[in-house]
C-alpha positions as CSV (number, residue, x, y, z in Angstrom):
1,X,120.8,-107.0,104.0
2,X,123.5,-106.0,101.8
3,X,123.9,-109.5,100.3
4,X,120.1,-109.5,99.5
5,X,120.2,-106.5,98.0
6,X,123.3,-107.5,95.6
7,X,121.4,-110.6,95.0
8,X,118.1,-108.4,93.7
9,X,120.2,-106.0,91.9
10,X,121.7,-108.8,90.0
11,X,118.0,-110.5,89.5
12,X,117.2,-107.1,88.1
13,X,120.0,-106.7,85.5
14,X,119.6,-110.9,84.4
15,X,115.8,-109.5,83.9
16,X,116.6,-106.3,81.9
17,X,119.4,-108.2,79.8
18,X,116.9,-111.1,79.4
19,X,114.4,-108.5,78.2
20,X,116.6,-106.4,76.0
21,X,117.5,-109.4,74.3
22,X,114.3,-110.5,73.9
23,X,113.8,-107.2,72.1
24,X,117.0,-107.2,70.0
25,X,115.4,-111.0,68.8
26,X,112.0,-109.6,68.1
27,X,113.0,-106.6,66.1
28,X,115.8,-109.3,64.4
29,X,112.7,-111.6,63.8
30,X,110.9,-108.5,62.3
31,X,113.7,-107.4,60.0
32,X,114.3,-110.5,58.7
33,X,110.9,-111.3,57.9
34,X,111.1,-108.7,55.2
35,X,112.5,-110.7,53.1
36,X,112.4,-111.0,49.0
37,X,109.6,-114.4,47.9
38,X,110.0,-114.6,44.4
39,X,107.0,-115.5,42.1
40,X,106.3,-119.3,40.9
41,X,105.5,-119.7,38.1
42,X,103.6,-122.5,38.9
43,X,101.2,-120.3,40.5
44,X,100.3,-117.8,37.2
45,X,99.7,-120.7,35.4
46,X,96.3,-121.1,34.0
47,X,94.0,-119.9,31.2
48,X,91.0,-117.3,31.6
49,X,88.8,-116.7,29.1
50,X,90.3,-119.4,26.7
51,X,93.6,-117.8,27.0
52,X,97.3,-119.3,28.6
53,X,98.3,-117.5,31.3
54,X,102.1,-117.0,32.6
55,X,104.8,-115.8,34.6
56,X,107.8,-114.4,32.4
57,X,111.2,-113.1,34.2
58,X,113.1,-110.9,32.9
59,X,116.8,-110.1,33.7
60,X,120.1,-108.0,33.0
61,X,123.8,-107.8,34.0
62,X,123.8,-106.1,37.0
63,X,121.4,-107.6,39.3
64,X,117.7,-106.4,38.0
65,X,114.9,-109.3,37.5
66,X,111.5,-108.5,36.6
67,X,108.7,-111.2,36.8
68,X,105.7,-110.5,34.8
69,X,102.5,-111.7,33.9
70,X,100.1,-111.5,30.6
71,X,97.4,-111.0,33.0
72,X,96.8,-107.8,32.6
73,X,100.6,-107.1,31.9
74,X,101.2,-107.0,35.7
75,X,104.5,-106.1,37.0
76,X,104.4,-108.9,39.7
77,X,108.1,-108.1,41.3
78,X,110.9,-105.8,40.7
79,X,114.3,-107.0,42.6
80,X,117.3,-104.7,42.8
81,X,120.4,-104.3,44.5
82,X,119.9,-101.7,47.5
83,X,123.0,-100.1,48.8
84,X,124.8,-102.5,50.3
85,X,124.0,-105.1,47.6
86,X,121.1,-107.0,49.2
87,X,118.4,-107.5,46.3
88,X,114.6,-105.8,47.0
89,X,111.6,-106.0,45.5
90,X,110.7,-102.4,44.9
91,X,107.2,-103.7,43.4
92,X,104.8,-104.6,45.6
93,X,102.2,-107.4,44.1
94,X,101.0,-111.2,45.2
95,X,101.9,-114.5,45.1
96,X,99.3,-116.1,42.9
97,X,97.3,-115.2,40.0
98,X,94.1,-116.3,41.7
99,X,94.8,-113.3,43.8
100,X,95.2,-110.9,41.3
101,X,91.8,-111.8,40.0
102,X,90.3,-110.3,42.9
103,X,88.9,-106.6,43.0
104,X,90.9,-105.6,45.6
105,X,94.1,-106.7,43.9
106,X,92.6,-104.6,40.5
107,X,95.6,-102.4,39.4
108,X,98.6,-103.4,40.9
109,X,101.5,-103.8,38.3
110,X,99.0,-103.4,35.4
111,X,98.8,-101.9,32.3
112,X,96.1,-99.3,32.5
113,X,94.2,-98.3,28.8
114,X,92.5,-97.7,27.2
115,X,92.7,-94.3,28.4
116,X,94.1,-94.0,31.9
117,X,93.2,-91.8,34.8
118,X,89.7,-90.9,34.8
119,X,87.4,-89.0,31.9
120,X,84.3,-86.9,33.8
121,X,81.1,-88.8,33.6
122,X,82.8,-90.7,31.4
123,X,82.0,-88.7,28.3
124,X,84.1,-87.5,25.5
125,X,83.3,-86.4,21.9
126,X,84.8,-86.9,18.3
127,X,84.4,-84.6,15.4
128,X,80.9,-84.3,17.1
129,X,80.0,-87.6,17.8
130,X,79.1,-88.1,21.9
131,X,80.5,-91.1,23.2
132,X,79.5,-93.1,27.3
133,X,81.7,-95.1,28.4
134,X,81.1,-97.0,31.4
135,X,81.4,-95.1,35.1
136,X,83.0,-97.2,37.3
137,X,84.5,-94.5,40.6
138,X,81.6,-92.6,40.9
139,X,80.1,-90.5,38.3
140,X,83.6,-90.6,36.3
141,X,85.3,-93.7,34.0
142,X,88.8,-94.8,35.4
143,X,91.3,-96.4,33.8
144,X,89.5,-97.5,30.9
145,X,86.4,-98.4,33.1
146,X,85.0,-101.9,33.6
147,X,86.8,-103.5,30.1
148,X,90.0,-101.8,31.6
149,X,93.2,-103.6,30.1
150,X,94.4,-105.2,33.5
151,X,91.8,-107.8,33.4
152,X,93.0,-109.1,30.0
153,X,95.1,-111.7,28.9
154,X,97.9,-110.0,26.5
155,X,99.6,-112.3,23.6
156,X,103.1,-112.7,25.0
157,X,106.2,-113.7,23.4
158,X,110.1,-113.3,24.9
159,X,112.5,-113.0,22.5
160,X,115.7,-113.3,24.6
161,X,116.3,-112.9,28.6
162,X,115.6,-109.4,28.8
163,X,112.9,-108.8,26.5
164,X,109.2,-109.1,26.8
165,X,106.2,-108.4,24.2
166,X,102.9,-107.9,24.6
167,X,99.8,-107.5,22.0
168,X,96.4,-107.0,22.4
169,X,93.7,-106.1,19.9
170,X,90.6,-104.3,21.3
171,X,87.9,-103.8,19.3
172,X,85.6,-101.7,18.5
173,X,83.3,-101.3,21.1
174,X,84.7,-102.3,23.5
175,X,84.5,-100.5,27.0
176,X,82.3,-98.3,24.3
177,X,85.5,-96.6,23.2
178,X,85.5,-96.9,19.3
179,X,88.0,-98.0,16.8
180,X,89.8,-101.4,16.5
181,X,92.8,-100.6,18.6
182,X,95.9,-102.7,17.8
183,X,98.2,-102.4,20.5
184,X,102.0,-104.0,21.3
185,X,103.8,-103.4,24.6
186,X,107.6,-104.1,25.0
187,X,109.1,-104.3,28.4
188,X,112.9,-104.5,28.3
189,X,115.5,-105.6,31.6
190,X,118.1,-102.2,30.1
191,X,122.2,-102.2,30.5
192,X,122.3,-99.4,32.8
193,X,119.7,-101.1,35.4
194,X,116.3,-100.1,33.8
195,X,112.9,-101.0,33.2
196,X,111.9,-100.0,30.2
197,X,108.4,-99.7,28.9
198,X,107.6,-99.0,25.4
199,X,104.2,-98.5,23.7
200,X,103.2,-98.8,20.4
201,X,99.0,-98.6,19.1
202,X,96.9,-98.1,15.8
203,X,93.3,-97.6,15.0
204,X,91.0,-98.1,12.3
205,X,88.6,-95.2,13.4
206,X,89.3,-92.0,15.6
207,X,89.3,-92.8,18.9
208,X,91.4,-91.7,22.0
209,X,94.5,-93.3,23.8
210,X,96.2,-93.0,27.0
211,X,98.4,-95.9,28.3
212,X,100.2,-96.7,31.3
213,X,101.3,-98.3,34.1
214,X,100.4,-98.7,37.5
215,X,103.0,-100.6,39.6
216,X,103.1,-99.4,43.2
217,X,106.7,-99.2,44.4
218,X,108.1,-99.0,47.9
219,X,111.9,-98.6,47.8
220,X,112.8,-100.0,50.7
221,X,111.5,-103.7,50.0
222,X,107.8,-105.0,49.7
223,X,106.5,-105.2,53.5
224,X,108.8,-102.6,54.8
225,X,106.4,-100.3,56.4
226,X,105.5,-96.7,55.2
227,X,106.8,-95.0,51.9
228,X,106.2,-91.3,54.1
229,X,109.9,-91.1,54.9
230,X,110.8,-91.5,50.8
231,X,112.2,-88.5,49.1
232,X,110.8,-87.4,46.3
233,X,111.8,-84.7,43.7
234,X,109.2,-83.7,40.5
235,X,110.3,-81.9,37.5
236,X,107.1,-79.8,37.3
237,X,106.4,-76.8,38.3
238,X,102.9,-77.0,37.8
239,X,100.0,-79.6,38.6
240,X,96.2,-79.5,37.5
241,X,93.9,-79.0,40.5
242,X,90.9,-81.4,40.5
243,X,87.4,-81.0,41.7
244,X,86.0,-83.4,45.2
245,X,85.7,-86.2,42.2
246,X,89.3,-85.9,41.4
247,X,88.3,-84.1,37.5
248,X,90.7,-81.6,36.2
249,X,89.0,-78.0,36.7
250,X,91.3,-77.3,33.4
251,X,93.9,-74.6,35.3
252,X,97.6,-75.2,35.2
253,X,98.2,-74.2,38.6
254,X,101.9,-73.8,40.4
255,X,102.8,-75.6,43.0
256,X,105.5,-73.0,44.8
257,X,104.8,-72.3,48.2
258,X,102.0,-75.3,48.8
259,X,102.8,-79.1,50.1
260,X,102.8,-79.8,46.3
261,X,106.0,-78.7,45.7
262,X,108.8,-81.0,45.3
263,X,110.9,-79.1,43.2
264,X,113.2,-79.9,45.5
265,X,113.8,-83.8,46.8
266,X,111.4,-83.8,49.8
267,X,109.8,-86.3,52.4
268,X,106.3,-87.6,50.8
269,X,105.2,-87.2,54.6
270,X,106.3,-83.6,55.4
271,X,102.8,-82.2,53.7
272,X,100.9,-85.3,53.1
273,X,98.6,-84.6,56.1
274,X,98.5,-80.6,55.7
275,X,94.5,-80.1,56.8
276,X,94.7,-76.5,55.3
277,X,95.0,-77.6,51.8
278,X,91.9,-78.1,50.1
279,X,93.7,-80.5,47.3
280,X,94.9,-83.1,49.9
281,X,91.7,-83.2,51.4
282,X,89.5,-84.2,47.9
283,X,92.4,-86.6,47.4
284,X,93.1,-87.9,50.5
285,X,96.4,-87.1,50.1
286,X,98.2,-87.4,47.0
287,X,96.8,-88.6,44.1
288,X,97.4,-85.9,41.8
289,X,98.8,-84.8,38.1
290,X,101.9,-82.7,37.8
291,X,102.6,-81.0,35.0
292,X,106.3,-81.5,33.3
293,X,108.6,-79.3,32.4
294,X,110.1,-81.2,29.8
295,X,109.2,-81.0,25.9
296,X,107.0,-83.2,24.1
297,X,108.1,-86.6,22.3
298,X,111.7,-85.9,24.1
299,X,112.9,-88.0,26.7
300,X,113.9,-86.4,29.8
301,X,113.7,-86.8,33.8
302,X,110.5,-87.0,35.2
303,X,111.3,-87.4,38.5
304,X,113.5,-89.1,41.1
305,X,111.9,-91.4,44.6
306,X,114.9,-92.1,47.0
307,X,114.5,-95.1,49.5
308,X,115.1,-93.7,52.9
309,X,116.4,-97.5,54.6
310,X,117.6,-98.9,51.8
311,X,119.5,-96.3,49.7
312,X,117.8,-97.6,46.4
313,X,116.8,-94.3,43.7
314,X,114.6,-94.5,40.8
315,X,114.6,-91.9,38.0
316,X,112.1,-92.2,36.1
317,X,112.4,-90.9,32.3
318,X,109.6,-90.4,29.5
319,X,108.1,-88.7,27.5
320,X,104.6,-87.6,28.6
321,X,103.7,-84.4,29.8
322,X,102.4,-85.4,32.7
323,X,103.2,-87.6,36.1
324,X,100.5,-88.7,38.2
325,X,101.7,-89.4,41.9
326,X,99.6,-91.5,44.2
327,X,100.7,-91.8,48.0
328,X,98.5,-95.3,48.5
329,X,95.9,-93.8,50.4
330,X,93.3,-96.5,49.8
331,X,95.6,-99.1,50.8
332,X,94.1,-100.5,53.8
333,X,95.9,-104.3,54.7
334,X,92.6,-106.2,52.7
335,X,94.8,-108.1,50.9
336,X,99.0,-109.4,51.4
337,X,101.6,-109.0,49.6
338,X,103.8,-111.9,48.0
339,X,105.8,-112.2,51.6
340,X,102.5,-112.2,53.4
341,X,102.7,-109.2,55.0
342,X,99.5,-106.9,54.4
343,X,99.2,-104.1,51.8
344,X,98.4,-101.3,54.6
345,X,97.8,-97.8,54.4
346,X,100.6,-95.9,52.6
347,X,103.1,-98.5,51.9
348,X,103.3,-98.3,48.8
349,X,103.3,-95.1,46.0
350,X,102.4,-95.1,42.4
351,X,104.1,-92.5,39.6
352,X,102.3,-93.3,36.6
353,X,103.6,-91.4,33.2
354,X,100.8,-90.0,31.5
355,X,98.7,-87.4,29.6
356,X,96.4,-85.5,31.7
357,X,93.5,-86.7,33.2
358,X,90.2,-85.9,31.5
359,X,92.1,-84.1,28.3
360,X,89.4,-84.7,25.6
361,X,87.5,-82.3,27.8
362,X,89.8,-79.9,28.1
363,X,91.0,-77.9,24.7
364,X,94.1,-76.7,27.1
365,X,95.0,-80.3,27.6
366,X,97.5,-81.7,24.9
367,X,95.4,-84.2,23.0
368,X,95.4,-87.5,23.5
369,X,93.0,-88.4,19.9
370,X,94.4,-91.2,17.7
371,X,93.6,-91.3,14.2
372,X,93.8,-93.8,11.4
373,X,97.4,-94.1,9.9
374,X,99.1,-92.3,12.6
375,X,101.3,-94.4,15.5
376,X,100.4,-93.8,19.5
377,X,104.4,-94.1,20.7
378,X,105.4,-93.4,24.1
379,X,108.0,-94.8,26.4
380,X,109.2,-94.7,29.8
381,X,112.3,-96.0,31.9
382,X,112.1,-96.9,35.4
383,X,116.2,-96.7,36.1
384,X,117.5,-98.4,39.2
385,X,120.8,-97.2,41.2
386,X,122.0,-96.5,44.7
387,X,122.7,-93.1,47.1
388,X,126.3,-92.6,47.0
C-alpha cells in the first residue's frame, strides 16, 4: 500500500511538472511571438491613381528606424530600443499596402488634413461666405472628410538616411474646402532619438488648416496586449468637453478632481471605465482634447506615455495648443497587425498634436484660418528614451 502510494505521488508530481512546463512553453511561445516584422518594401510598391507608391526607412545613431509610406504619409513602423536594448515597434500598422487601402485600416500612421478632428455638420464660414464640406461620422466632417489626406499619394523625396519629404497640392475644391493648398511635410530620424514632424502650407484663397498625425502607439511592442497599464502624464490643466457627437460645446473646462486628470503620470486604465462621468460615456472612453499649458508657436512638453513592460517613454514636444488623446476604443481585432496578431480593443492609443476641434466655430478657439501670403508652420517631436 505504501509502495503504491509513493508510486502515485510520484505520477502526480511527473504530471504537475509535465504541466507546469507545458505552461512555462506556452507563455514562452506567446512572448516570443511578439516579435518585431519589419515592412517590405516589396509589398508598398504600386501606383494608385497614376501615382508610385513606396516604402521609405528612415534611421539615426542610436537605434531608431522609421518606415514610411507616401500613401497617405503613413507611419507604418516605429522600432526603438526598450530598456534592456531589445528593439520595438511602438507604431502599430500592417504588412502590405493593399491593407491599408481598406476602410478599416483608414487612419493608422496617416497624415490627417485638411483640417483634423472633426468641424460640426461640417460647416464653417469665411468673411461670410458658408462653406459644406462632406459629413462622414455622423452629422460632423472628420479629418478632412471623404478627400481626407491619408488616402493620397504624397510626392516623396529622401534626401539623406534620416530625412523624408513630402508635398501635396490640394486644390481648390477639394473635399469643398477652398483655396489651392500647397503643402510640404518633413519627417526627420533626430540625434537625440526623435521623430520629428514638421509642417509647412500656403494658400491662394482664405481657407482653414489643421494638420496632423495619427499613429497609434503601444509602447510595449505592436501585439503586446492592452495600453490600460501605460502611464500617462498631460501638461494641461484643462480640456474642452464635447457634446454625445464628440463637438466642442466651446468651455475650457478643468480637469482637477475628474478621471481627466493626468497632471500627474497616471494609469490610462485607473478612470477609463469610470460609469459616473458623463465625458467617458459620449466617448467611449477617451477620445478627448486637452488644453496645453504651454505658449503659442513655442516648443514645449506636451506630454509624456510610459511603457509599463518595456520601460520605453515618449515625450512628445510641439507647438499646438492642444493634444487630442484617444484610448483605441473602436479597435475591435477586424484587421492584424504587421506580426499578425489582431488590432483588438484598446491596444493601441493615439496623441495627436493639434488645434481644437471644431475652432472656426468657436470665436474662443485660437484660429486655425490661413490666408494668402502667410505660412501654416507647426512641428512636433515624438522623442524616444528609457525609465531609468
Amino acid at each position: 500500500m505504501k509502495k503504491t502510494m509513493q508510486t502515485t505521488l510520484c505520477l502526480m508530481a511527473l504530471t504537475l511538472g509535465l504541466a507546469s512546463c507545458h505552461s512555462s512553453a506556452k507563455k514562452a511561445e506567446q512572448s516570443d511571438s511578439i516579435k518585431v516584422v519589419t515592412p517590405e518594401k516589396k509589398n508598398f510598391t504600386d501606383t494608385i491613381n497614376g501615382k508610385a507608391v513606396s516604402l521609405y526607412t528612415l534611421q539615426n545613431k542610436s537605434g531608431l528606424t522609421a518606415y514610411i509610406t507616401n500613401y497617405g504619409g503613413r507611419i507604418v513602423g516605429l522600432v526603438v530600443p526598450d530598456k534592456n536594448g531589445k528593439p520595438t515597434d511602438v507604431v502599430v500598422g500592417h504588412a502590405t499596402l493593399k491593407e491599408y487601402t481598406n476602410p478599416l485600416a483608414q487612419y493608422y500612421g496617416a497624415l490627417i488634413g485638411r483640417v483634423g478632428n472633426r468641424i460640426a455638420k461640417g460647416q464653417f464660414s469665411i468673411d461670410g461666405k458658408s462653406y459644406q464640406l462632406d459629413t462622414n461620422d455622423g452629422p460632423n466632417s472628420l479629418h478632412g472628410g471623404k478627400a481626407g489626406y491619408q488616402d493620397i499619394v504624397w510626392d516623396a523625396a529622401q534626401p539623406n538616411d534620416s530625412t523624408l519629404v513630402l508635398s501635396y497640392l490640394s486644390k481648390d475644391g477639394e473635399g469643398h474646402y477652398p483655396g489651392n493648398l500647397t503643402i510640404k511635410v518633413t519627417y526627420t530620424a533626430t540625434a537625440d532619438n526623435g521623430l520629428k514632424m514638421e509642417y509647412n502650407a500656403t494658400t491662394d484663397k482664405k481657407t482653414i488648416v489643421n494638420l496632423t498625425n495619427h499613429a497609434y502607439y503601444n509602447l510595449n511592442g505592436e501585439g503586446s496586449g492592452t495600453i490600460l497599464d501605460h502611464l500617462l502624464q498631460i501638461n494641461g490643466d484643462k480640456m474642452t468637453p464635447v457634446d454625445s457627437t464628440l463637438i466642442p460645446t466651446g468651455v475650457l473646462a478643468p480637469v482637477a478632481n475628474t478621471p481627466f486628470d493626468f497632471t500627474k503620470a497616471t494609469a490610462i486604465g485607473q478612470r477609463i471605465n469610470d460609469k459616473n462621468d458623463q465625458q467617458l460615456k459620449f466617448g467611449k472612453g477617451y477620445d478627448h482634447n486637452f488644453v496645453l499649458n504651454g505658449k503659442p508657436g513655442e516648443m514645449f512638453k506636451a506630454c509624456t506615455l510610459t511603457g509599463d513592460k518595456s520601460g520605453i517613454v515618449m515625450d512628445v514636444y510641439t507647438v499646438e495648443p492642444g493634444l487630442q488623446f484617444y484610448a483605441g476604443n473602436f479597435m475591435n481585432g477586424s484587421s492584424s497587425f504587421k506580426n499578425g496578431i489582431k488590432d483588438a480593443y484598446r491596444t493601441a492609443l493615439c496623441l495627436e498634436t493639434q488645434h481644437f476641434p471644431d475652432a472656426p466655430n468657436h470665436k474662443n478657439f485660437a484660429s486655425i484660418e490661413l490666408a494668402p501670403g502667410k505660412v501654416y508652420k507647426t512641428t512636433t517631436v515624438y522623442k524616444f528614451s528609457v525609465t531609468k
